[in-house]
C-alpha positions as CSV (number, residue, x, y, z in Angstrom):
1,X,113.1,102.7,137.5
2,X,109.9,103.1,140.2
3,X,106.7,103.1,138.6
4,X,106.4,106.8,139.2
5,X,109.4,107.7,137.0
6,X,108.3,105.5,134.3
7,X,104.8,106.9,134.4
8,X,106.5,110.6,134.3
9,X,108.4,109.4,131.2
10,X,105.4,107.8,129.6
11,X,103.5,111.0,130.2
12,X,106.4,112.6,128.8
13,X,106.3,110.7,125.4
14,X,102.4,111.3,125.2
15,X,102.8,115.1,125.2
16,X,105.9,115.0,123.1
17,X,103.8,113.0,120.8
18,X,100.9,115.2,120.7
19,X,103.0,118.4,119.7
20,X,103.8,116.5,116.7
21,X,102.2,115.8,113.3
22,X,100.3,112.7,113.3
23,X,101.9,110.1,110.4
24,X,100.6,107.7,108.4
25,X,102.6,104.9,106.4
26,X,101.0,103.4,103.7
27,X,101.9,100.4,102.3
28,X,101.0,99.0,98.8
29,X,101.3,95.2,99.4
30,X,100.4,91.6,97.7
31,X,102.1,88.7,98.4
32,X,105.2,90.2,100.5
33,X,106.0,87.7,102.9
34,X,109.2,87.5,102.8
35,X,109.8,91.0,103.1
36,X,107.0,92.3,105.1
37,X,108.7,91.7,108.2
38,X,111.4,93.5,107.5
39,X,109.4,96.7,106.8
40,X,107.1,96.8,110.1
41,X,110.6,96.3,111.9
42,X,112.2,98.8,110.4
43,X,109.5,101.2,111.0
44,X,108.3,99.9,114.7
45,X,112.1,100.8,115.6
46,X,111.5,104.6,113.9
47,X,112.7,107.3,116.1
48,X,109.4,109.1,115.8
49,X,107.1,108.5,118.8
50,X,104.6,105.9,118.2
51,X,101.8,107.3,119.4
52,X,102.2,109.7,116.8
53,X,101.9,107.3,113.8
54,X,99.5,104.1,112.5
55,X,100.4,102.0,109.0
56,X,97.9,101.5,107.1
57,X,98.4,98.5,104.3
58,X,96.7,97.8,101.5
59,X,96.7,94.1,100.7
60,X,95.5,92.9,96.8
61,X,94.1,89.3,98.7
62,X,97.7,88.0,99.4
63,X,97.6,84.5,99.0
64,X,100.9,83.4,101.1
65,X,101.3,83.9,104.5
66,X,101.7,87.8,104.2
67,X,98.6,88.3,106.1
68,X,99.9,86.3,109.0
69,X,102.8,87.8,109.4
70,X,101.3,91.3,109.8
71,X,98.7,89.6,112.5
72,X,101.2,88.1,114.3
73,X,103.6,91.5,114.5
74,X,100.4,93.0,115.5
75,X,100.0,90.9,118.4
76,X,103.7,91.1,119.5
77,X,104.2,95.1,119.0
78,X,100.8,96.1,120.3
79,X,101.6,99.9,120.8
80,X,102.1,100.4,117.2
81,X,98.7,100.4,115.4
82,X,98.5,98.3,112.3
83,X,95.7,98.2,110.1
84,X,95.2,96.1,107.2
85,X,92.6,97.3,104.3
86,X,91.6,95.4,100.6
87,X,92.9,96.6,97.7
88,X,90.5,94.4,95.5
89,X,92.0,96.2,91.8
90,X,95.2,94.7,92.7
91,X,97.5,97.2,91.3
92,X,99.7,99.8,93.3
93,X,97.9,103.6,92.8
94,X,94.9,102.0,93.7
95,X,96.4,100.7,97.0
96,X,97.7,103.9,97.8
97,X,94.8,105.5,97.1
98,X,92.6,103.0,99.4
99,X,95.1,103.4,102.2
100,X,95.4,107.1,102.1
101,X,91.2,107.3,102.3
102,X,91.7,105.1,105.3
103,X,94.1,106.9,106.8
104,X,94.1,109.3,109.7
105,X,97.5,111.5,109.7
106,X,98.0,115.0,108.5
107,X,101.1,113.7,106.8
108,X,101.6,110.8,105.1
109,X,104.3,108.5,104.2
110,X,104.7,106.1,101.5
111,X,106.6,102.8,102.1
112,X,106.9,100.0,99.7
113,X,106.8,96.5,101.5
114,X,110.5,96.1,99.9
115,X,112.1,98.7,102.0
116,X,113.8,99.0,105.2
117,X,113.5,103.1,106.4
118,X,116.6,104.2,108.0
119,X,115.9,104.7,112.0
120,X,115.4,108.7,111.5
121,X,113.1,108.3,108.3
122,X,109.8,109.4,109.8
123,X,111.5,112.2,111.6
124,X,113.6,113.5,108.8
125,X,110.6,113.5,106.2
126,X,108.3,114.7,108.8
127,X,111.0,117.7,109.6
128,X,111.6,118.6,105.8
129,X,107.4,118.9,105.5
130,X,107.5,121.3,108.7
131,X,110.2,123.1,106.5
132,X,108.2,123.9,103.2
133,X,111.2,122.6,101.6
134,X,108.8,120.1,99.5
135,X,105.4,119.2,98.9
136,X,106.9,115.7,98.5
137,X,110.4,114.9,100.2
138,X,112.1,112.0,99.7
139,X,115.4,110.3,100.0
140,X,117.9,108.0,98.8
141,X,117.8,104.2,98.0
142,X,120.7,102.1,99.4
143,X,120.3,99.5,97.0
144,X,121.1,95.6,98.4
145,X,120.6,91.9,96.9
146,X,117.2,90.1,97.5
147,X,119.5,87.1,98.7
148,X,122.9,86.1,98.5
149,X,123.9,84.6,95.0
150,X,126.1,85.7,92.4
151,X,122.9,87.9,90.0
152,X,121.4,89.1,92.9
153,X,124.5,91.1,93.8
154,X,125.3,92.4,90.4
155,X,121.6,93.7,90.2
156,X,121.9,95.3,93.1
157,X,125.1,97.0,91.9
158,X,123.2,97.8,88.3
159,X,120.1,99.1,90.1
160,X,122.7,102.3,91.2
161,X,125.9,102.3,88.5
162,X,125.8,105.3,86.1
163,X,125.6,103.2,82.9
164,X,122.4,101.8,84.0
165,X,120.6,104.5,85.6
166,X,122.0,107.8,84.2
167,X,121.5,110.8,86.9
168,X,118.5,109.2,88.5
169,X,119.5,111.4,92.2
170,X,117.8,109.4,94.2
171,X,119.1,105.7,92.8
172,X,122.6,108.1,93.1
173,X,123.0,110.1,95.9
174,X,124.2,113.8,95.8
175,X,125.8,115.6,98.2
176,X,123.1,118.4,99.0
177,X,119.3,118.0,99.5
178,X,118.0,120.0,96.0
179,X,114.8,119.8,94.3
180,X,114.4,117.5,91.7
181,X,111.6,115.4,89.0
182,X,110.9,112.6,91.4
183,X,111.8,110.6,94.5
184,X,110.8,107.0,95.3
185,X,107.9,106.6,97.5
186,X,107.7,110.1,98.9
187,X,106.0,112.2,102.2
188,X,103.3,114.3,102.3
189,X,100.6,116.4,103.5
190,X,96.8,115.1,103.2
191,X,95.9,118.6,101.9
192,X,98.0,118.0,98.7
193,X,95.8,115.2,97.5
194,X,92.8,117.4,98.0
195,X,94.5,120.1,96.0
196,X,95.8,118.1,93.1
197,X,94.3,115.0,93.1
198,X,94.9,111.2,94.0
199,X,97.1,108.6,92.4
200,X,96.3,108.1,88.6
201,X,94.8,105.0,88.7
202,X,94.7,104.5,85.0
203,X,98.8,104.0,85.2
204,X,99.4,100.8,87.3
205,X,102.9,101.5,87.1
206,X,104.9,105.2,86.8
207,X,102.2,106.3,88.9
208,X,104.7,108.2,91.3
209,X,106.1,109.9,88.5
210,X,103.1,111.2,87.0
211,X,102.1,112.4,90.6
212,X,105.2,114.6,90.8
213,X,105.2,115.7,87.3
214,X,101.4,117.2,88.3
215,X,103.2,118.7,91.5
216,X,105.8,120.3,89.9
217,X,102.8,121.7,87.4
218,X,101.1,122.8,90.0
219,X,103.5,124.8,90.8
220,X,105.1,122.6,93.7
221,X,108.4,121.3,94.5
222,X,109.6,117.7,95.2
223,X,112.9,117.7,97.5
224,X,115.3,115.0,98.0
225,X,117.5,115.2,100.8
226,X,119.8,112.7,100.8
227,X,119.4,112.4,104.7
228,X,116.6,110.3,104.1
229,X,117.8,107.1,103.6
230,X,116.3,103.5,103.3
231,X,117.2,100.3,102.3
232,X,115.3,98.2,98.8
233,X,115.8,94.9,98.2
234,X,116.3,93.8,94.4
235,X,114.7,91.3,93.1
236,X,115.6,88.2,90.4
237,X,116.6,88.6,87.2
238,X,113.4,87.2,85.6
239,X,111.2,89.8,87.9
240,X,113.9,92.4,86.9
241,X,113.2,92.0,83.4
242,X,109.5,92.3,83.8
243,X,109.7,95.1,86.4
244,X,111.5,96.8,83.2
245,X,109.6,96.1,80.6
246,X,106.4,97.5,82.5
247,X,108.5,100.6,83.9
248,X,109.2,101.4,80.0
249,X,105.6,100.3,79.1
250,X,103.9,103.1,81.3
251,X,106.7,105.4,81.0
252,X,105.6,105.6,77.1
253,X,101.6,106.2,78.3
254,X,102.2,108.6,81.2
255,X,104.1,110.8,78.2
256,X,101.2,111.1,76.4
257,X,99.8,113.3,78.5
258,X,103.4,114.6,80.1
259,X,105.6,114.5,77.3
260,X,108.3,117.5,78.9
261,X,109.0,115.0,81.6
262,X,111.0,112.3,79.2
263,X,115.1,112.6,80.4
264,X,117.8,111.5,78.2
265,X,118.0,108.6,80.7
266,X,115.0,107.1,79.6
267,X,115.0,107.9,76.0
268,X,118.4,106.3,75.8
269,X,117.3,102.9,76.0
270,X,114.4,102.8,73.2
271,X,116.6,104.5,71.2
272,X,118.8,102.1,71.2
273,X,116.8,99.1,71.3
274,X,114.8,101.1,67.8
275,X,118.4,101.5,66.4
276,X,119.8,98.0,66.9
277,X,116.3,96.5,65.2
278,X,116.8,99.1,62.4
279,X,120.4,98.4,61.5
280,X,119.5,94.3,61.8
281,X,116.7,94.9,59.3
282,X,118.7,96.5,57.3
283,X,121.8,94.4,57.5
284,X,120.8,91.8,55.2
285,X,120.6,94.0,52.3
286,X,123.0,96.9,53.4
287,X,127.0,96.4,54.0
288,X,126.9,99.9,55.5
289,X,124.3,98.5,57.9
290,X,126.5,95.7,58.7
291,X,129.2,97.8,59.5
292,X,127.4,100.2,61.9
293,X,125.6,97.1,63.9
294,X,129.0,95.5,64.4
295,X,130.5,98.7,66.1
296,X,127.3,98.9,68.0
297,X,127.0,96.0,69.2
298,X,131.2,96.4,70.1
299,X,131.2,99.2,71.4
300,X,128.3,99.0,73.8
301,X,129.7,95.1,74.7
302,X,132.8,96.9,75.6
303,X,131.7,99.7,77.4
304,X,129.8,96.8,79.9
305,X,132.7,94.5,79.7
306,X,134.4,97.3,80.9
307,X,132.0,98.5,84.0
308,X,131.9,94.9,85.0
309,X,135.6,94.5,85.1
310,X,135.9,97.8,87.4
311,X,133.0,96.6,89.6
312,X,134.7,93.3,90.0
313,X,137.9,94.8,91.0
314,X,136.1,97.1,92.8
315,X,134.2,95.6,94.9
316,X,136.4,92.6,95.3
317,X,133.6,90.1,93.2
318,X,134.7,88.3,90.1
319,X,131.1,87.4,89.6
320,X,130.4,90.8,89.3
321,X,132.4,90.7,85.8
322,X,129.8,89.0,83.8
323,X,126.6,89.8,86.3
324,X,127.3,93.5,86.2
325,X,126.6,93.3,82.5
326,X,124.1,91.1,82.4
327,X,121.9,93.1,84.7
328,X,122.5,96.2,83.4
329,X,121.5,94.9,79.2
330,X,118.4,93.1,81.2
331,X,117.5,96.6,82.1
332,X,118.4,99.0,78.7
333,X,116.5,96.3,76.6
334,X,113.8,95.3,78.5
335,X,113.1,99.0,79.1
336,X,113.3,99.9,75.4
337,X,111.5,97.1,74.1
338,X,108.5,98.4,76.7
339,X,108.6,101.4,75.3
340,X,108.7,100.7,71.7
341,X,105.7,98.4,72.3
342,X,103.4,100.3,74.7
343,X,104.3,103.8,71.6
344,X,103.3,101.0,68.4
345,X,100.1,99.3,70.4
346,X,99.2,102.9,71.0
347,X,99.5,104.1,67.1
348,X,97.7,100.8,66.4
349,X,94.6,102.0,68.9
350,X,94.5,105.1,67.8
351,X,94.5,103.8,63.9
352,X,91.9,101.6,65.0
353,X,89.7,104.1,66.5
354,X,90.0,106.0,63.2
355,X,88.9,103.4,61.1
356,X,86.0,103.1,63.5
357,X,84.6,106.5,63.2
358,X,85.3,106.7,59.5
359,X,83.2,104.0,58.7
360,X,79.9,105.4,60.7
């Protein structure tokens, strides 16, 4: 190509650029190393011009070599700006909310630094905006394993089978783009934040969910369209079991202050965890109790016994017999046992703060 077609084409690009929205991505991130990469490629190849976007991360003082990848992409993918920005609290709303004061686009993107956006993300979230069909769009997760042994692929199986995550639409894609209570990581315009507000910072986790819940009060819709389509890695089962047990943890505080927003799907698990503890009390002293805790325990061992089985045959992965279950009691237990214990340490403040002013 001569160098006057190739400057027509880059003058091209500019002006195509300019008629579009400018984009921000911002990036909660702390010690994402081995996944960082991954993100920055997958949005450097985004269909979207890149004059017409910037990410903008905001790093809790990673202490591997995160911050060294993202300099040295920088200095191989120049015409993609990059900008790095401390998040010194250390928790995600806070590092959204530090990267969205330092951010320049009319609309802006969230991306975790776990996810691989499909090639048409940008455009397609940007596009739905332009729309009115949301004041936050989203997409679907297309689940895969953090790395390539036996646990890692039955989690990532887990992180999307019915029995684990209910009708969570975006963990389980439907067919049509439709409104719903939330979608992971989300697009928006700026002037949304000035109208409802930032990221609650008080909920280091569920802080997405509370966002939307004040959307949808405010009379807003969040849209999924399952178009929109990226790739999260899952992590270990240890980090699976925390990641739960804090998802449950905050779920139980954001209610306090949005308690229509609780679905069956995430009352099921502390129900269940509260019923197995009450029937094992009792059990001792009960034969009735006995009874109902051994067709409990049966029936919900067989009911995972069973999902494994079909995922194994399935999917063509015997390992996915016992991991399938596995992962997915990791997740109902470590989620109800959050719950239960972020809903009793908040009776026992509030009993404490009684006792307090009573006795002035």
């Amino acid at each position: 190509m001569s160098s006057s077609a190739t400057e027509t084409s880059h003058t091209a690009a500019l002006q195509s650029a300019m008629a579009l929205p400018f984009v921000s991505i911002i990036t909660p991130c702390y010690n994402e190393h081995r996944t960082i990469g991954l993100l920055l490629e997958g949005i450097y190849r985004q269909s979207y011009p890149r004059t017409a976007m910037e990410v903008v991360i905001a790093d809790g003082g990673s202490t591997d070599a995160t911050l060294e990848f993202i300099h040295a992409f920088q200095s191989r993918h120049p015409d993609l700006a990059i900008r790095v920005v401390p998040n010194p609290q250390r928790i995600t709303p806070a590092a959204l909310n530090r990267a969205i004061a330092a951010a320049r686009g009319e609309i802006l993107i969230r991306l975790d630094a776990h996810a691989i956006p499909a090639r048409d993300y940008v455009a397609r979230c940007v596009e739905a905006l332009e729309q009115g069909l949301g004041d936050n769009v989203g997409g679907v997760w297309e689940i895969r394993p953090g790395d390539d042994s036996w646990i890692a692929r039955a989690i990532a199986v887990a992180a999307s089978h019915p029995l684990a995550v209910g009708d969570a639409h975006y963990r389980r894609a439907p067919e049509t783009a439709r409104s719903v209570d939330t979608v992971p990581f989300g697009a928006f315009r700026r002037a949304l934040f000035d109208r409802i507000g930032l990221f609650n910072e008080r909920l280091p986790i569920n802080q997405d969910y509370e966002l939307n819940a004040r959307i949808r009060r405010h009379g807003g819709v969040v849209w999924l369209d399952p178009a929109i389509r990226s790739v999260y890695m899952r992590p270990t089962l240890g980090a699976l079991a925390r990641q739960y047990w804090r998802y449950g943890f905050w779920k139980a505080r954001m209610l306090t202050h949005y308690p229509t927003t609780l679905r069956w799907r995430q009352a099921v698990p502390p129900l269940f965890v509260a019923g197995l503890l009450g029937l094992a009390i009792s059990a001792p002293c009960a034969k009735a109790a006995r009874r109902m805790l051994a067709a409990l325990i049966g029936l919900y061992g067989g009911a995972l016994g069973a999902a494994g089985a079909h995922a194994a045959v399935g999917r063509r992965d015997p390992a996915l017999s016992a991991g399938l279950p596995l992962a997915i009691a990791t997740m109902h237990f470590c989620w109800g046992s959050g719950f239960l214990w972020s809903v009793w340490s908040l009776l026992a403040e509030r009993r404490s703060s009684e006792q307090v002013v009573q006795t002035r």
